[in-house]
MIFINU-192988 format. One line per field, with one value per residue (C-alpha): x, y, z; chain; residue number from 0; residue in three letters. Coordinates in steps of 0.5 Angstrom, whole numbers. Last residue first. Layout:
<sites>
px c(X, ...)
py c(Y, ...)
pz c(Z, ...)
mol c(A, ...)
seq c(NUM, ...)
type c(Ala, ...)
</sites>
This chain:
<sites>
px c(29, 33, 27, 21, 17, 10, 9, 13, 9, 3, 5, 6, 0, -4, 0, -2, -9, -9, -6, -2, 3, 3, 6, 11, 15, 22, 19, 15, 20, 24, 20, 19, 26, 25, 20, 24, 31, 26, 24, 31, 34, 35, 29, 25, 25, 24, 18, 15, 16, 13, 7, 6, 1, 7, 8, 8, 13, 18, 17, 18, 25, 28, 26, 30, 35, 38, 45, 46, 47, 44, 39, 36, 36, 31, 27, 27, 25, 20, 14, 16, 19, 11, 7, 12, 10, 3, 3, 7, 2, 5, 1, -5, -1, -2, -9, -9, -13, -21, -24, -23, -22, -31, -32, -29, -22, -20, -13, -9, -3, -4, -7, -10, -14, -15, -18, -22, -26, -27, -31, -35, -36, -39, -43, -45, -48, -52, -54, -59, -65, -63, -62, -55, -50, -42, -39, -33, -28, -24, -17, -14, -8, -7, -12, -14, -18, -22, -24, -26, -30, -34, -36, -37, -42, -45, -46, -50, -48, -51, -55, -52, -49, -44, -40, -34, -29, -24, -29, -36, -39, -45, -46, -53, -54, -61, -59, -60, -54, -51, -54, -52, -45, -44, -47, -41, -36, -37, -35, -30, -28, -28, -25, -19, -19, -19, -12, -9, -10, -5, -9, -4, -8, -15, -22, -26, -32, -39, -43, -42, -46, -43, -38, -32, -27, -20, -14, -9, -5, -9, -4, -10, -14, -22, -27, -33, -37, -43, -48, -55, -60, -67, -72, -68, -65, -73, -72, -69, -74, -79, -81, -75, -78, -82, -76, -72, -77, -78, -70, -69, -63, -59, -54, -61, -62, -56, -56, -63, -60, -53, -58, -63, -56, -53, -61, -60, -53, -55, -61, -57, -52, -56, -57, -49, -48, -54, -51, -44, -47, -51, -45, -41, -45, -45, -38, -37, -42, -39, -33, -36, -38, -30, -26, -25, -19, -21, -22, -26, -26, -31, -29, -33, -30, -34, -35, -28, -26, -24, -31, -35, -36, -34, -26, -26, -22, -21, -19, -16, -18, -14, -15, -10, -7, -13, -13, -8, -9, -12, -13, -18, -19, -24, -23, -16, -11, -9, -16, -13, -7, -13, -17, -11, -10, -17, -17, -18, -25, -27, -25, -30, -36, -35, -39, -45, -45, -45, -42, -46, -42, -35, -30, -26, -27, -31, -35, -34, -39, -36, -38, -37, -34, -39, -38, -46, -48, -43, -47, -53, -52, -49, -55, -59, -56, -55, -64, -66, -73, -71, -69, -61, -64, -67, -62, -57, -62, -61, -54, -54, -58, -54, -47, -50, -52, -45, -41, -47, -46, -38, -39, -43, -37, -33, -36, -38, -30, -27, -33, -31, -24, -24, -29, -24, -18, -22, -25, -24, -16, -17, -15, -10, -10, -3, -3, 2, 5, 12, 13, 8, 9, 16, 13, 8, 12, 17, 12, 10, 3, 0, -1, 3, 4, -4, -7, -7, -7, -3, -7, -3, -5, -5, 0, 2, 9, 13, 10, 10, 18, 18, 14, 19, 24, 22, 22, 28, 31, 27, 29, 25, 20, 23, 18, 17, 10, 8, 0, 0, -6, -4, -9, -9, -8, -2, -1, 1, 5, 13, 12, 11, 18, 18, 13, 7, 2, -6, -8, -15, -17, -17, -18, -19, -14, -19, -15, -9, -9, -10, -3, -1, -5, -11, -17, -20, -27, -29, -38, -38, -35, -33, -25, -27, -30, -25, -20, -24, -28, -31, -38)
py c(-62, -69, -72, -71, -64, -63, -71, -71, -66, -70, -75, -71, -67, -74, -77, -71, -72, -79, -78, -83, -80, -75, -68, -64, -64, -66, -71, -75, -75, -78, -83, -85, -86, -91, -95, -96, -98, -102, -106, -108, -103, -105, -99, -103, -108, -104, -101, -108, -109, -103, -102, -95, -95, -97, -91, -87, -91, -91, -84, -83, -87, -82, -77, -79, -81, -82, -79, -73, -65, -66, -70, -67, -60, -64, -66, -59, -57, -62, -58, -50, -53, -56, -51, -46, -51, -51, -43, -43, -48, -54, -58, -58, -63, -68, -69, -73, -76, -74, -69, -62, -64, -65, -58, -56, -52, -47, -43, -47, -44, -50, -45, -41, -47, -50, -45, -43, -50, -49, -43, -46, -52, -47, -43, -49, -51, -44, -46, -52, -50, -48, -56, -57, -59, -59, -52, -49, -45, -40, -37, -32, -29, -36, -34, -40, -44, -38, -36, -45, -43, -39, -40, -47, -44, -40, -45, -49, -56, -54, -48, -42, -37, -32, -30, -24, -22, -17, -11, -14, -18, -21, -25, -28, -32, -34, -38, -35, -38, -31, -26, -32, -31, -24, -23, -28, -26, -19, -22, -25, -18, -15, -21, -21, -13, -14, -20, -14, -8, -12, -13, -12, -12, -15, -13, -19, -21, -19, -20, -28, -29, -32, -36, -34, -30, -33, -32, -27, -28, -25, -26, -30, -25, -29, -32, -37, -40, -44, -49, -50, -55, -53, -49, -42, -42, -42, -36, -31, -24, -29, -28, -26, -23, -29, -35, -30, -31, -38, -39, -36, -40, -35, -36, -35, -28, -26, -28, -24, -18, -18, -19, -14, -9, -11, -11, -4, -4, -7, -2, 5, 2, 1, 8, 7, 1, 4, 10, 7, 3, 8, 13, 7, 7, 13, 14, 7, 10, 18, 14, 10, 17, 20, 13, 7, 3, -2, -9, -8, -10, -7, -9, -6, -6, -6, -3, 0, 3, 10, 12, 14, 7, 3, 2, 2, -3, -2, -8, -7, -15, -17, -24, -31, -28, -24, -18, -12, -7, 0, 2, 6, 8, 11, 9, 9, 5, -2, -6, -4, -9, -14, -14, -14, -21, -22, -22, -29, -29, -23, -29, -34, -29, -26, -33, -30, -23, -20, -21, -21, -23, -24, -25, -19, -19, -13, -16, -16, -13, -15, -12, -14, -12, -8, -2, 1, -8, -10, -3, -6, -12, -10, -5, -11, -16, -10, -9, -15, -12, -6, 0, 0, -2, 5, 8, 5, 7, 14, 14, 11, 17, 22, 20, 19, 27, 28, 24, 27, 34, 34, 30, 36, 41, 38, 39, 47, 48, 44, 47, 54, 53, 51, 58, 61, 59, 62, 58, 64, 62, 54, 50, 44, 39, 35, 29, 26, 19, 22, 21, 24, 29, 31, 31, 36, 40, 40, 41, 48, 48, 53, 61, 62, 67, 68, 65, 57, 56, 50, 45, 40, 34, 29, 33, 30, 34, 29, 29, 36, 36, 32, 36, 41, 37, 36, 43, 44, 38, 40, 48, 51, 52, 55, 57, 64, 66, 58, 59, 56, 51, 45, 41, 38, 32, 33, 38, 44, 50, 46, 44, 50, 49, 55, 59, 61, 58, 56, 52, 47, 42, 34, 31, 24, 20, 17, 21, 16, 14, 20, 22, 27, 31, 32, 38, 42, 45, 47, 48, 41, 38, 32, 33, 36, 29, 25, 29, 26, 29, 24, 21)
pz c(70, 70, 74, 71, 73, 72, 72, 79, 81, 80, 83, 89, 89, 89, 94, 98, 96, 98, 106, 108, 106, 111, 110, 114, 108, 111, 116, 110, 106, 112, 113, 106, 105, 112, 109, 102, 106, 110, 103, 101, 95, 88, 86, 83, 88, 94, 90, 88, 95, 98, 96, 96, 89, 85, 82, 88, 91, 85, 85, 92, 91, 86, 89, 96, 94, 100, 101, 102, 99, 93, 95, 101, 96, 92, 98, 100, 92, 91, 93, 91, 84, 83, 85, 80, 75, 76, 76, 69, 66, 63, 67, 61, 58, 64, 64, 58, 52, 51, 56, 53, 47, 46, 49, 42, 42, 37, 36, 40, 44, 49, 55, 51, 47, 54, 57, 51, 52, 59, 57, 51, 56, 61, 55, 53, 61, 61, 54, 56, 55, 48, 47, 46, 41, 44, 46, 43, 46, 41, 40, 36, 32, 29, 25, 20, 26, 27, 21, 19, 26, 24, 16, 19, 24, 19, 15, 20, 23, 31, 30, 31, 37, 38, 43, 41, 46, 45, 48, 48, 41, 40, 34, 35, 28, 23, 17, 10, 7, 5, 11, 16, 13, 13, 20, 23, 17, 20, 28, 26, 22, 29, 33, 28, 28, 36, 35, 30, 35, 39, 47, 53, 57, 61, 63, 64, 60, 61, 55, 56, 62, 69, 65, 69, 65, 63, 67, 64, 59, 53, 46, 43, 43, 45, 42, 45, 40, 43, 39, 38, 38, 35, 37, 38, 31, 29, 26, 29, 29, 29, 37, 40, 46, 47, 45, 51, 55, 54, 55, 62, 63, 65, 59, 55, 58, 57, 50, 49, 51, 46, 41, 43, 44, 37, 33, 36, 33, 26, 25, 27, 22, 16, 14, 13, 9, 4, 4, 2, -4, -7, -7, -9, -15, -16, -17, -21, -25, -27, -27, -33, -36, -36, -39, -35, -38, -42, -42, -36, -28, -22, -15, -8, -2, 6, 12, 12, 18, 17, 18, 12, 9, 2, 0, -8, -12, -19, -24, -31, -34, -39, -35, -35, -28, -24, -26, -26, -19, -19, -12, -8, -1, 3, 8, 12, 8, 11, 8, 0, 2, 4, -1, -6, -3, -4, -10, -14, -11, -15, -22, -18, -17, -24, -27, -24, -28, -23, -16, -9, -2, -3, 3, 5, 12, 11, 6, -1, -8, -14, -21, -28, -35, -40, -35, -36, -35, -29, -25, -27, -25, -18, -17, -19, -14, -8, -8, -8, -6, -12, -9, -11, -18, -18, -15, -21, -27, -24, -23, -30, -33, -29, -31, -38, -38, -36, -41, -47, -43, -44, -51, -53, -50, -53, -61, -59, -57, -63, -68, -65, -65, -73, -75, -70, -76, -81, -87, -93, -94, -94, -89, -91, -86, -84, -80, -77, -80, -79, -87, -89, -84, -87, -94, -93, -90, -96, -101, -97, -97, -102, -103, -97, -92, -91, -97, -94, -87, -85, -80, -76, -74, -66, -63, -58, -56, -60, -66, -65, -65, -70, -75, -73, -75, -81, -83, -81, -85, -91, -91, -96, -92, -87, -81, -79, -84, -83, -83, -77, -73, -68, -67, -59, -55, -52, -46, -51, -48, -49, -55, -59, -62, -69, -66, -70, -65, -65, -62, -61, -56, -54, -62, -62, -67, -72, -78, -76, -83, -87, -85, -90, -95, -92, -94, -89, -93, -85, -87, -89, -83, -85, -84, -77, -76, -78, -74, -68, -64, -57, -58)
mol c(A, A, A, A, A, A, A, A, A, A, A, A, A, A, A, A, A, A, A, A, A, A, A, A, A, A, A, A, A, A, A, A, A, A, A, A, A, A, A, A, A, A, A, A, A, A, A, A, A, A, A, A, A, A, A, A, A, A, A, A, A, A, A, A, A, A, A, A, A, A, A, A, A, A, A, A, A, A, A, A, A, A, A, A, A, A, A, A, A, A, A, A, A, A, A, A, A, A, A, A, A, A, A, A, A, A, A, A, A, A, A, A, A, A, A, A, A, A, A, A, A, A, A, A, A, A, A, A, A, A, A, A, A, A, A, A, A, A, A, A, A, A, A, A, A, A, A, A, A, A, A, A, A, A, A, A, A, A, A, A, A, A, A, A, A, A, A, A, A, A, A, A, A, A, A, A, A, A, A, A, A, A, A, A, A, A, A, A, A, A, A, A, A, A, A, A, A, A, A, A, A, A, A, A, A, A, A, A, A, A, A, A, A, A, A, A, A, A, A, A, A, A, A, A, A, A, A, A, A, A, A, A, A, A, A, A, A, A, A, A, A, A, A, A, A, A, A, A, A, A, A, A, A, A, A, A, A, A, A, A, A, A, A, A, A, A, A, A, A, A, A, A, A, A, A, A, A, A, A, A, A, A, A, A, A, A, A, A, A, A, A, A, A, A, A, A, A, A, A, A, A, A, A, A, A, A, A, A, A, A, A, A, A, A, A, A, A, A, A, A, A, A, A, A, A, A, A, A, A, A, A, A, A, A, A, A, A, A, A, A, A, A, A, A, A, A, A, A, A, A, A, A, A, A, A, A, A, A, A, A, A, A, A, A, A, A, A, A, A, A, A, A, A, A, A, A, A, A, A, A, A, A, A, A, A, A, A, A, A, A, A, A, A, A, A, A, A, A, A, A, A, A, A, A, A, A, A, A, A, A, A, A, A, A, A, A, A, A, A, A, A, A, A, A, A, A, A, A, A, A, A, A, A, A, A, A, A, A, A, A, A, A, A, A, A, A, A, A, A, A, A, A, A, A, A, A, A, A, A, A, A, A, A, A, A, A, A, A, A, A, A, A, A, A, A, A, A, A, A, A, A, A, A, A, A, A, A, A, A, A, A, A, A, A, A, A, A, A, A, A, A, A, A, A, A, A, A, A, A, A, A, A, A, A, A, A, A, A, A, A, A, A, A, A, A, A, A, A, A, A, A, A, A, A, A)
seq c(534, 533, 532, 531, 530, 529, 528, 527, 526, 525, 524, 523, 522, 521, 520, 519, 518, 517, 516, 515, 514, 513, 512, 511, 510, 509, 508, 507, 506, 505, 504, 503, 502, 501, 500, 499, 498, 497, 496, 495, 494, 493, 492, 491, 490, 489, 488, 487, 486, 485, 484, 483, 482, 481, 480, 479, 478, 477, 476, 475, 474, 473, 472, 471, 470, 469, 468, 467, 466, 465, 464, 463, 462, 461, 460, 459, 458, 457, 456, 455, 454, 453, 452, 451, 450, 449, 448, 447, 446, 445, 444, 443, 442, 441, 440, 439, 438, 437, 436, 435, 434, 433, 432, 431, 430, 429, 428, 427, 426, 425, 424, 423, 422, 421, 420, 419, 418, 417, 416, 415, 414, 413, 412, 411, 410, 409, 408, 407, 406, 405, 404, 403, 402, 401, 400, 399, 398, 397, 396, 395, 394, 393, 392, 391, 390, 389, 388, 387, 386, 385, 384, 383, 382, 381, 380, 379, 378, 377, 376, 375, 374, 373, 372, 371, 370, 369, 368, 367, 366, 365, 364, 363, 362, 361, 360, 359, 358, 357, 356, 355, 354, 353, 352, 351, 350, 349, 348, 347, 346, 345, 344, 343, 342, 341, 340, 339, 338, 337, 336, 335, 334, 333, 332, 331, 330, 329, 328, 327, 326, 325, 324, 323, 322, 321, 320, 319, 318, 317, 316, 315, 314, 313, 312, 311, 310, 309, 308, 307, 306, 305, 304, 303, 302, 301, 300, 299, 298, 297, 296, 295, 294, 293, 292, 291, 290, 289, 288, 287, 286, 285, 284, 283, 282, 281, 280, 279, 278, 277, 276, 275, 274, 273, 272, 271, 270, 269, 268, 267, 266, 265, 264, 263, 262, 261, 260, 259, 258, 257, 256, 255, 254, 253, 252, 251, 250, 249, 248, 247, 246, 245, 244, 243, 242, 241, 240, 239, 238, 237, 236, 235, 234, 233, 232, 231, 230, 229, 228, 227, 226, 225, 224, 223, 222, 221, 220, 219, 218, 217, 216, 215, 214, 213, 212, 211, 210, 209, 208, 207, 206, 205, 204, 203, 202, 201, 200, 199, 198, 197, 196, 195, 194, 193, 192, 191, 190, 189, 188, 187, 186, 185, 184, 183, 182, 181, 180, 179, 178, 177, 176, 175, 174, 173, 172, 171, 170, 169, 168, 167, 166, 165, 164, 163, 162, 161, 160, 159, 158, 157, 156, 155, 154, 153, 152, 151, 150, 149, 148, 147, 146, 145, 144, 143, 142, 141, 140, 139, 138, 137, 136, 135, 134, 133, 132, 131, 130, 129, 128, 127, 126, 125, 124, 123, 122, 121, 120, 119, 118, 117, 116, 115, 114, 113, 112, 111, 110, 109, 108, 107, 106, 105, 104, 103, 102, 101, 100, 99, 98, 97, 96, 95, 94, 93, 92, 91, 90, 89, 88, 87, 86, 85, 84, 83, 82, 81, 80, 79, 78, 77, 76, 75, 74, 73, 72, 71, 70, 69, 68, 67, 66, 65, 64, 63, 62, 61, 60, 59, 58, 57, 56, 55, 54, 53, 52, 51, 50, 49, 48, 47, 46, 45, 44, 43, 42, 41, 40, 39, 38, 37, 36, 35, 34, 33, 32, 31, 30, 29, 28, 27, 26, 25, 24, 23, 22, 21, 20, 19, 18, 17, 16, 15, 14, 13, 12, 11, 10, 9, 8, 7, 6, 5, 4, 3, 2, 1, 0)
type c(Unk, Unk, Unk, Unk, Unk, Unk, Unk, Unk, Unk, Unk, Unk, Unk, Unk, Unk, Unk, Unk, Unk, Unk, Unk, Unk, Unk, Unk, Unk, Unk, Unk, Unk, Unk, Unk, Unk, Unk, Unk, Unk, Unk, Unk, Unk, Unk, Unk, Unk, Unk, Unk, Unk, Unk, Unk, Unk, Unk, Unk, Unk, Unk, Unk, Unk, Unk, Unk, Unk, Unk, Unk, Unk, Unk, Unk, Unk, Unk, Unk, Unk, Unk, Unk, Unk, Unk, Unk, Unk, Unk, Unk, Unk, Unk, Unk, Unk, Unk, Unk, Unk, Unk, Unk, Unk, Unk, Unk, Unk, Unk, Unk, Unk, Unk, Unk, Unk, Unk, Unk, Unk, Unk, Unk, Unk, Unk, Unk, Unk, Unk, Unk, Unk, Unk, Unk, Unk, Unk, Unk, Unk, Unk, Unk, Unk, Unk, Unk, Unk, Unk, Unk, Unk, Unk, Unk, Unk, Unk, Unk, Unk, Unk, Unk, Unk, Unk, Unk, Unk, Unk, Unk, Unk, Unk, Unk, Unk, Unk, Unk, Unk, Unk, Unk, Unk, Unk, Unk, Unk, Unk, Unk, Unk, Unk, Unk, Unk, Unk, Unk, Unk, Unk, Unk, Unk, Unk, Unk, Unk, Unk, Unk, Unk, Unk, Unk, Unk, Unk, Unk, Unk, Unk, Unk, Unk, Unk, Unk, Unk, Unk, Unk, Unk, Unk, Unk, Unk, Unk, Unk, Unk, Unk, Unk, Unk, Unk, Unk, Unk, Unk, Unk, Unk, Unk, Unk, Unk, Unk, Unk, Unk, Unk, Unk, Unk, Unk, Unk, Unk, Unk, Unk, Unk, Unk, Unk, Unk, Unk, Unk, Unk, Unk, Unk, Unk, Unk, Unk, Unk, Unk, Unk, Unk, Unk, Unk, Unk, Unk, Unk, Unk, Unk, Unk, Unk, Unk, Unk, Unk, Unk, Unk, Unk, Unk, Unk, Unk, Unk, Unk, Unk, Unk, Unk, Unk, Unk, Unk, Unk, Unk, Unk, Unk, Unk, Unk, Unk, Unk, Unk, Unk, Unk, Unk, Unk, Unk, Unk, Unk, Unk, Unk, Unk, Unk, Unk, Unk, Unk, Unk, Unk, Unk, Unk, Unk, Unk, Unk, Unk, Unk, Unk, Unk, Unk, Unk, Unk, Unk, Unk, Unk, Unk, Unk, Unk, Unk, Unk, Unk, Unk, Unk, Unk, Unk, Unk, Unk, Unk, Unk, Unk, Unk, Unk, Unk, Unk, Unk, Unk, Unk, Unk, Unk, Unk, Unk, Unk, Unk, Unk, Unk, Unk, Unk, Unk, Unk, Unk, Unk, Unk, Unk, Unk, Unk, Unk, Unk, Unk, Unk, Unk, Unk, Unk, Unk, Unk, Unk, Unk, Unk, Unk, Unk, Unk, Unk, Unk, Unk, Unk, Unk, Unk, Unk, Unk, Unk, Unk, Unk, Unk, Unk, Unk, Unk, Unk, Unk, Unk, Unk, Unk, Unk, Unk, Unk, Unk, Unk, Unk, Unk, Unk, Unk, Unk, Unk, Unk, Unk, Unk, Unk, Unk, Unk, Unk, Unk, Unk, Unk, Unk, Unk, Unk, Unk, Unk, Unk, Unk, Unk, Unk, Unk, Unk, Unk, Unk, Unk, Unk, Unk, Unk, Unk, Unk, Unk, Unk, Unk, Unk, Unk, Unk, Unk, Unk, Unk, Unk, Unk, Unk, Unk, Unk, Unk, Unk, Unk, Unk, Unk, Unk, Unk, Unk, Unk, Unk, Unk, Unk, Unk, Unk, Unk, Unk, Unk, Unk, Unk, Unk, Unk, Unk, Unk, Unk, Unk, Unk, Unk, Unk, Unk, Unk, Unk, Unk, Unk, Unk, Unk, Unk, Unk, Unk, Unk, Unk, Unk, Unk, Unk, Unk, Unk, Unk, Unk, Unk, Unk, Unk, Unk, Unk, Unk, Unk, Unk, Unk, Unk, Unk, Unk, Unk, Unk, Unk, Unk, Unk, Unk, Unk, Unk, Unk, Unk, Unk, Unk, Unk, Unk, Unk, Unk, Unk, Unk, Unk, Unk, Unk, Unk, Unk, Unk, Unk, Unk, Unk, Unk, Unk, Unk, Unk, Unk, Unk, Unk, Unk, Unk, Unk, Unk, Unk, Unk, Unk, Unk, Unk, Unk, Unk, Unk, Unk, Unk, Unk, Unk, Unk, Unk, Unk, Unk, Unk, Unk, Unk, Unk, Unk, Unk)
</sites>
């Protein structure tokens, strides 16, 4: 407990009388000093029991008088003792009225209790509360370790953490969603900081922040960043009432320890469970599903026994043509990647993991370079968690594949690829395989190479219409339109059927192609859609 001047006043062997300020005896007493000077502000840190036995101040001065108690006051002086039988035989009236009337404590020190009998007492009383703060750091380091080795083994720590602060403990993944809070009802008001998650994330681990609560608490909050890399692995919250004083950081610190020990200790184990994973993927993409169920064994649950669907997920700012669906451990190597879309991928990944840790589903999560493959079952959390992530960041862009049987994951892994396709290409941030064939053809012909088909392939008849008569683009597209019947044709266009016929000739001579075959048809129609006329 710390020492008070209603400690010193109650030390029997001290004889300290009050005379002014009994009011404020509770004020905790830091250290002891002794000073004659007149202004001793400037060699005192604040907190401290100022004694003097008076010799060079001017008692009978009541304006010098008070303005010396004012500039201890100001100083922090919690009391001023005055020795009494040295320079004077009582304590001056007027410095008794000073204090008073400046609310500071003012202690009468009998001549035969020597000011060193005072530093004594302070010194052995600060000392004490030192070792009982130290001593309670190591009690709660050691209740916490105990928790920390329990089956469930972050709730306790968490539990116990909440129970030493008298407030509460959160516990969130790299991704800055919560995993474990403690007390239960902490989990909501833990949600609400998420954006001083997201702040702390932008500093080098390990890092640490003091925020105010949420709104509609008095909460005091301190975040701190876990992992020893300069990535953070995970971030841990604590809020109290108060301020945390020196045995409550003893904790949060231990705490961290613990926390930060047990996410290192486990990466050996995530990434070999990374290697098998991104192992047995391979072989699922091939086809080898029995083999991969006996390598697997129970480490996945019954994931590989149930319908199954696959998520591709890329940079969204990748611009080169999208990887070949042979594995999904292997994609292509490409550039111009932003460190913000790979830390997207990156904290896919980890919401990926968390998710499954959260609902107890099981999730192969495999991650290469920017390119991120994971597979759940069909209508789990950990999709959901997954594709709701992708979704939001408009930073990435992911295929998703329809509902299959294990078996069948080659034909998902070529849907989840076209799928991503897609979203590339239309600047979409997720895209399911069942997109892909529903509405039209024709927006995916906004691809510059289209484009640039198109232009090199109407471009003859374009210039023969700018520099002749004929109409030859016009007239094309009414005879495509109308499946090269050459009536309709004619007459939508306001011309006589041999006018058409002849046009159409000289398209033919011009392009050097045929119209009677249907992929050059086909090309051309598709052209026209690519480019109206007018573009």
């Amino acid at each position: 407990m710390p020492l008070t001047l209603a400690s010193l006043v109650h030390h029997s062997a001290l004889k300290l009388v009050v005379l002014a300020g009994g009011d404020r005896l509770d004020a905790t007493v830091r250290w002891v000093h002794t000073s004659e000077l007149d202004d001793p502000g400037p060699y005192l840190e604040g907190g401290e029991l100022l004694l003097t036995t008076g010799l060079k101040l001017a008692v009978d001065d009541p304006d010098s008088l008070r303005g010396y108690v004012r500039r201890l006051a100001d100083a922090g002086v919690v009391g001023l003792g005055f020795g009494v039988g040295v320079g004077h035989d009582t304590v001056p009236p007027a410095l008794v009225d000073a204090a008073a009337e400046l609310d500071l404590p003012l202690l009468e020190v009998p001549r035969r209790t020597p000011f060193i009998a005072i530093s004594k007492a302070v010194s052995a009383a600060v000392a004490a509360d030192q070792y009982q703060a130290v001593t309670a750091g190591f009690e709660a380091q050691r209740d916490l370790t105990r928790a920390a080795l329990a089956p469930d083994g972050t709730s306790a720590l968490l539990g116990r953490l909440a129970h030493h602060l008298n407030g509460w403990a959160a516990l969130y993944d790299a991704s800055g969603a919560v995993l474990a809070a403690a007390p239960e009802w902490a989990g909501r008001r833990a949600a609400r900081l998420t954006g001083e998650i997201d702040r702390l994330r932008d500093k080098p681990a390990p890092a640490s922040a003091a925020v105010a609560g949420p709104a509609g608490t008095e909460d005091r909050v301190e975040l701190q960043s876990l992992g020893t890399a300069r990535r953070a692995r995970g971030f841990l919250a604590v809020g109290t009432e108060e301020r945390l004083d020196t045995p409550a950081r003893y904790v949060v610190h231990a705490a961290v320890a613990l926390l930060t020990l047990s996410l290192e200790q486990s990466r050996a184990l995530q990434d070999t469970e990374q290697r098998l994973a991104a192992a047995l993927l391979r072989m699922l993409l091939t086809g080898e599903s029995e083999h991969a169920r006996t390598v697997a064994g129970r480490l996945y649950g019954d994931l590989l026994t149930q319908p199954v669907r696959l998520l591709v997920v890329e940079p969204a700012e990748l611009t080169a043509k999208p990887a070949k669906p042979a594995t999904a451990a292997r994609p292509a190597v490409r550039t111009g990647r932003p460190a913000v879309a790979l830390d997207s991928v990156a904290l896919l990944a980890e919401r990926a993991e968390a998710a499954g840790a959260r609902s107890g589903e099981p999730v192969i999560a495999v991650r290469e370079g920017p390119r991120l493959v994971v597979l759940a079952a069909d209508g789990s959390a950990v999709l959901k968690a997954c594709t709701d992530f992708a979704e939001a960041d408009d930073t990435l862009a992911a295929g998703l594949s329809a509902a299959v049987p294990v078996a069948e994951l080659p034909d998902a892994n070529r849907q989840a690829e076209r799928a991503l396709a897609v979203a590339l290409r239309r600047g979409r941030n997720l895209v399911e395989h069942g997109e892909v064939g529903a509405g039209s053809v024709l927006p995916l012909l906004g691809d510059d190479a289209v484009r640039a088909f198109a232009e090199g392939l109407l471009r003859p008849l374009r210039e023969h219409d700018a520099t002749s008569r004929g109409d030859l683009v016009a007239s094309l597209q009414a005879w495509l339109s109308r499946h090269g019947q050459w009536d309709a044709a004619a007459s939508d266009l306001g011309v006589h059927r041999h006018t058409l016929r002849y046009r159409m000739r000289r398209v033919e001579e011009i392009l050097g192609r045929s119209l009677d075959d249907p992929d050059v048809r086909m090309e051309l129609w598709l052209a026209m859609k690519t480019l109206p006329p007018g573009e």
